[in-house]
PyMOL Python script that loads the backbone (N, CA, C, O; Angstrom):
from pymol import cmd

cmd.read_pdbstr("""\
ATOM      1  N   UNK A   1      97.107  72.104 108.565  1.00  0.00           N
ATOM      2  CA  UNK A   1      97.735  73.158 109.364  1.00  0.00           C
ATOM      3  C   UNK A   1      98.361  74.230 108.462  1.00  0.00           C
ATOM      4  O   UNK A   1      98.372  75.412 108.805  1.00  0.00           O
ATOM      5  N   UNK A   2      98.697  73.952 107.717  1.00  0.00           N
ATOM      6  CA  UNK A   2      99.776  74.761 106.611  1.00  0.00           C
ATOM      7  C   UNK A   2      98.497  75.745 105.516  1.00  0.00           C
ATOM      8  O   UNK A   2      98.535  76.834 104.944  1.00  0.00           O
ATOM      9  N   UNK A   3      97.667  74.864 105.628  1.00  0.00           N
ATOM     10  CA  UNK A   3      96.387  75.875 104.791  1.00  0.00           C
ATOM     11  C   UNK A   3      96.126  77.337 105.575  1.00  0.00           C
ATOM     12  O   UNK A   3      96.074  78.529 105.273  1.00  0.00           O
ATOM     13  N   UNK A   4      95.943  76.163 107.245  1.00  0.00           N
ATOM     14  CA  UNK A   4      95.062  77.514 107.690  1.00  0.00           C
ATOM     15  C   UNK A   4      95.850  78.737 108.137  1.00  0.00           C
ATOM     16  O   UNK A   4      95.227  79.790 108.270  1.00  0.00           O
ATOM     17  N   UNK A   5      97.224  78.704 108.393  1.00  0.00           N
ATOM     18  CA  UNK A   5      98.476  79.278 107.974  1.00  0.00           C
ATOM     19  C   UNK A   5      98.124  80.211 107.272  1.00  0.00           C
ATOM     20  O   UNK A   5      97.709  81.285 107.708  1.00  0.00           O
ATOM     21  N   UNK A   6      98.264  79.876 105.964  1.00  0.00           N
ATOM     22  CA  UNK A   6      98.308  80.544 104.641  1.00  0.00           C
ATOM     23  C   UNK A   6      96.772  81.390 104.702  1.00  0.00           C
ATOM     24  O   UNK A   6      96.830  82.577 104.382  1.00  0.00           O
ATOM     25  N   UNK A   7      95.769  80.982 104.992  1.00  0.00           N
ATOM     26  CA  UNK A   7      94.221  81.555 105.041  1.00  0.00           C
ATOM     27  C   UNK A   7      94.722  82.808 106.469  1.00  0.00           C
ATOM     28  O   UNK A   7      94.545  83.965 106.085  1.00  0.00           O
ATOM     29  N   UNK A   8      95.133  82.741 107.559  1.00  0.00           N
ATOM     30  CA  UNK A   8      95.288  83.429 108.424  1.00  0.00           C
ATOM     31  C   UNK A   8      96.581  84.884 107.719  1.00  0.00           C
ATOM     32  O   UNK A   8      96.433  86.024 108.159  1.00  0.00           O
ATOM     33  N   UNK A   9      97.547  84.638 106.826  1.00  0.00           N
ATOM     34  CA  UNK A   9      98.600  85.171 106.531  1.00  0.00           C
ATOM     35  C   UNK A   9      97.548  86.244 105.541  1.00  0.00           C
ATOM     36  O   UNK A   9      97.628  87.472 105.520  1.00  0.00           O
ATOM     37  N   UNK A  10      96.644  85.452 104.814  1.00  0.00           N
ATOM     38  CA  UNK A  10      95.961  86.157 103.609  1.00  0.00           C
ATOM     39  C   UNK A  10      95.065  87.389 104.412  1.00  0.00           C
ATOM     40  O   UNK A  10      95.201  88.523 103.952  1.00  0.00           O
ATOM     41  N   UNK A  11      94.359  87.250 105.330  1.00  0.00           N
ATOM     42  CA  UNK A  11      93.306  87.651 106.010  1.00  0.00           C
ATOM     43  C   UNK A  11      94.190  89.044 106.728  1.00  0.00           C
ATOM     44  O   UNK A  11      93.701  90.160 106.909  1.00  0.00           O
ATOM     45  N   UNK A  12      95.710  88.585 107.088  1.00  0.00           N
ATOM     46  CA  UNK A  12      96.203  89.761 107.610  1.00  0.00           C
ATOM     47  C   UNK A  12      96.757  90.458 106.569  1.00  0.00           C
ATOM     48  O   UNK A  12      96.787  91.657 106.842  1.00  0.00           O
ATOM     49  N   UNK A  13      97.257  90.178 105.372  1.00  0.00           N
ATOM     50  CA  UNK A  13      97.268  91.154 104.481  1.00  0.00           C
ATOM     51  C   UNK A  13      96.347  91.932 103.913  1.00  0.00           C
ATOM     52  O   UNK A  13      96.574  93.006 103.355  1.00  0.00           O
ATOM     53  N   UNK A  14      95.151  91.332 104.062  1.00  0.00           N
ATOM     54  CA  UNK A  14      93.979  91.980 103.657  1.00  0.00           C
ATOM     55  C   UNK A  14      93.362  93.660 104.111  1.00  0.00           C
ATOM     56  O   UNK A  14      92.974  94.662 103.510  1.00  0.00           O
ATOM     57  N   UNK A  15      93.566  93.209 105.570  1.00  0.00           N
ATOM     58  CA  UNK A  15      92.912  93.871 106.797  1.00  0.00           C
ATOM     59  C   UNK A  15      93.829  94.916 106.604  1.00  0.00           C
ATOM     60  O   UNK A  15      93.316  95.981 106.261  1.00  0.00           O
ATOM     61  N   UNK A  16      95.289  94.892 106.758  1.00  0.00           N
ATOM     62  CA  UNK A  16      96.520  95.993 106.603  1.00  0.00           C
ATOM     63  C   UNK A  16      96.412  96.583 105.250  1.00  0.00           C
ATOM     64  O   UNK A  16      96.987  97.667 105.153  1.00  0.00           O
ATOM     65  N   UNK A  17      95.800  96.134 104.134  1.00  0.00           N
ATOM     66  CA  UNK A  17      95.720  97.029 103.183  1.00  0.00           C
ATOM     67  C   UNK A  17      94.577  97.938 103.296  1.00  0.00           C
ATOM     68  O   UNK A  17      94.670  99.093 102.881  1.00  0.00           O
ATOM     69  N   UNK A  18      93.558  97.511 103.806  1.00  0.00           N
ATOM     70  CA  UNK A  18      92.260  98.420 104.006  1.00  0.00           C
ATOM     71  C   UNK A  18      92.266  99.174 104.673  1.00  0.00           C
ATOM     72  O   UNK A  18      91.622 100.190 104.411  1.00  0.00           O
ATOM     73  N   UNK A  19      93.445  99.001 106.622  1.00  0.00           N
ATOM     74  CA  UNK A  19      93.138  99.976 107.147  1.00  0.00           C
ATOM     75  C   UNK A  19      94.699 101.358 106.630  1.00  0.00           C
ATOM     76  O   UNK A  19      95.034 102.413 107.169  1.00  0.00           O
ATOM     77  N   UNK A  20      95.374 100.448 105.119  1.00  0.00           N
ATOM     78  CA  UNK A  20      96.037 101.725 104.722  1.00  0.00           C
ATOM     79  C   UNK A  20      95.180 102.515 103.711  1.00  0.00           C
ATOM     80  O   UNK A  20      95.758 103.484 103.219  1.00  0.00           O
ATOM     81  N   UNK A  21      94.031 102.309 103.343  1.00  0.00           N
ATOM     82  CA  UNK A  21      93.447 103.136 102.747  1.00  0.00           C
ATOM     83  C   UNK A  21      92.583 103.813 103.945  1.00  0.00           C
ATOM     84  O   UNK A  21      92.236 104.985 103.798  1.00  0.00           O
ATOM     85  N   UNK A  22      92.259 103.175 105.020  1.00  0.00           N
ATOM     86  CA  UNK A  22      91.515 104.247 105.633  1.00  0.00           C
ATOM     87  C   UNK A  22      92.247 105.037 106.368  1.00  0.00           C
ATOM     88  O   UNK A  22      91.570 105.652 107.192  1.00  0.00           O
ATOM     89  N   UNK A  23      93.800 105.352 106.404  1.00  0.00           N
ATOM     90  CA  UNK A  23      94.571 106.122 107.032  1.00  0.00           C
ATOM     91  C   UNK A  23      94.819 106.957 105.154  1.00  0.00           C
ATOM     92  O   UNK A  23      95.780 107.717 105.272  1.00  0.00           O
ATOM     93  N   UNK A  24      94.561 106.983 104.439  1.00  0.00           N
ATOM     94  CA  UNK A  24      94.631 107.478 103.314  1.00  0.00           C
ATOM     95  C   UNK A  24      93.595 108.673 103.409  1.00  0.00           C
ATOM     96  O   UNK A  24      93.858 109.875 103.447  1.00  0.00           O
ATOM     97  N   UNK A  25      92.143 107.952 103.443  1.00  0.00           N
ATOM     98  CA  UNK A  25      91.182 108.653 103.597  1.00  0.00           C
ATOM     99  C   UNK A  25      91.302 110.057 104.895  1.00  0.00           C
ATOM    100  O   UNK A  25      91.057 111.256 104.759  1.00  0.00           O
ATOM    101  N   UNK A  26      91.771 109.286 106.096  1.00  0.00           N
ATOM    102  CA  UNK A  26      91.807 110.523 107.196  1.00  0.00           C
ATOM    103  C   UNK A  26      93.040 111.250 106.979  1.00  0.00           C
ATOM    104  O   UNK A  26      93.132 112.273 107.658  1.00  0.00           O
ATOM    105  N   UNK A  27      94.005 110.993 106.215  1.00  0.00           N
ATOM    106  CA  UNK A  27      94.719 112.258 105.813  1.00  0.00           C
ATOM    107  C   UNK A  27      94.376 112.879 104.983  1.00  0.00           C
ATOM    108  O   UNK A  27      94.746 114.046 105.111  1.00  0.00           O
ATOM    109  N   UNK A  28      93.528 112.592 103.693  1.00  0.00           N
ATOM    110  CA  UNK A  28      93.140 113.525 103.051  1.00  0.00           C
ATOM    111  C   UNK A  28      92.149 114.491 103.244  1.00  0.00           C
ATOM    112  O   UNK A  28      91.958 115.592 102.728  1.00  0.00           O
ATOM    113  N   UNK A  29      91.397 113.671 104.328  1.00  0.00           N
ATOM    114  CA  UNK A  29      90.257 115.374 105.236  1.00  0.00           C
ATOM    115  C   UNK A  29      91.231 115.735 106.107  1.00  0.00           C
ATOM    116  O   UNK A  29      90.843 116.869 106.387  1.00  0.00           O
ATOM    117  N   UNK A  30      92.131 115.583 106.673  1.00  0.00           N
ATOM    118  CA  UNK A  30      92.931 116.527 107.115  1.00  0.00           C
ATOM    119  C   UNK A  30      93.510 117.575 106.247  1.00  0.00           C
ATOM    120  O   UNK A  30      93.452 118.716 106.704  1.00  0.00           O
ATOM    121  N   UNK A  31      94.200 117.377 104.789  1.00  0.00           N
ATOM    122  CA  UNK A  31      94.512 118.213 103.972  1.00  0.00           C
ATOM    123  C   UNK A  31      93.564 118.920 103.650  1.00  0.00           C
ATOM    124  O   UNK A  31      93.720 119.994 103.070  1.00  0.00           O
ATOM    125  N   UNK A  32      92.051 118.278 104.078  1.00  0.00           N
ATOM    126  CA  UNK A  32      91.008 119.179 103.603  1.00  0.00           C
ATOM    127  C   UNK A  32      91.067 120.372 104.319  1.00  0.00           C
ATOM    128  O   UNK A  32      91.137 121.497 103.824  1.00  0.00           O
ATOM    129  N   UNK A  33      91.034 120.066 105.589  1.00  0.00           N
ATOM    130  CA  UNK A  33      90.642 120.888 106.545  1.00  0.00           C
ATOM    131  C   UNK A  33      91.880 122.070 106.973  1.00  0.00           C
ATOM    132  O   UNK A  33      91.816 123.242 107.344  1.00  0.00           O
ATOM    133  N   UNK A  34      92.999 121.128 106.719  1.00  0.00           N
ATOM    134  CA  UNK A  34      93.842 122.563 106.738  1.00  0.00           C
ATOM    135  C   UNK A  34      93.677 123.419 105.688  1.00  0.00           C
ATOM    136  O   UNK A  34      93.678 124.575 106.111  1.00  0.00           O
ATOM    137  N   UNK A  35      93.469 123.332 103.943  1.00  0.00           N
ATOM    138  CA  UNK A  35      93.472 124.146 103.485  1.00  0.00           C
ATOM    139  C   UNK A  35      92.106 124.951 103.802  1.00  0.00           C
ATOM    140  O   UNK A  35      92.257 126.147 103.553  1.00  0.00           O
ATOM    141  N   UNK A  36      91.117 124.706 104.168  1.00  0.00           N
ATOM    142  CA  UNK A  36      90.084 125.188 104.396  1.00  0.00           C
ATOM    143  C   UNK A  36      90.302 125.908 105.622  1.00  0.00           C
ATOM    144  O   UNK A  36      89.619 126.930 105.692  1.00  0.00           O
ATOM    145  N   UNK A  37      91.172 125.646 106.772  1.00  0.00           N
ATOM    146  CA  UNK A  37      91.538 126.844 107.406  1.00  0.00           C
ATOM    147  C   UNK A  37      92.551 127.746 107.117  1.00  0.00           C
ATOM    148  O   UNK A  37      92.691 128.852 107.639  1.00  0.00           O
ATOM    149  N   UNK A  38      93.385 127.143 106.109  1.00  0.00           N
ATOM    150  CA  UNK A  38      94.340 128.272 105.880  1.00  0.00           C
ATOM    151  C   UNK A  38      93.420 129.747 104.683  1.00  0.00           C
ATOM    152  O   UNK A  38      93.863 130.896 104.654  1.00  0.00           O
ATOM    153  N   UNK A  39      92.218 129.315 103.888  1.00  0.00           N
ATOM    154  CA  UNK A  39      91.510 130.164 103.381  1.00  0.00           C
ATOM    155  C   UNK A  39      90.970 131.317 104.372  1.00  0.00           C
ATOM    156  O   UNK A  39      90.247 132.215 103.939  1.00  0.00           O
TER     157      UNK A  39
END
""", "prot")
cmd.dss("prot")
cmd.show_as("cartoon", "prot")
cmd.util.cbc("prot")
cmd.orient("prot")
């Protein structure tokens, strides 16, 4: 019980780091896109 714990705890740190890079990624085409409209 205590493994699959620890395997479930790992799996959600995982997932929360990836979807902070993909909130990384959609802010940086946003910075895209504003400077590309502010040109």
């Amino acid at each position: 019980m205590k493994k699959y714990k620890n395997d479930f705890l790992l799996k959600n740190k995982k997932t929360s780091y990836y979807e902070g890079f993909d909130v990384m990624d959609k802010l940086k085409d946003i910075l895209i896109e504003l400077k590309r409209s502010q040109i």
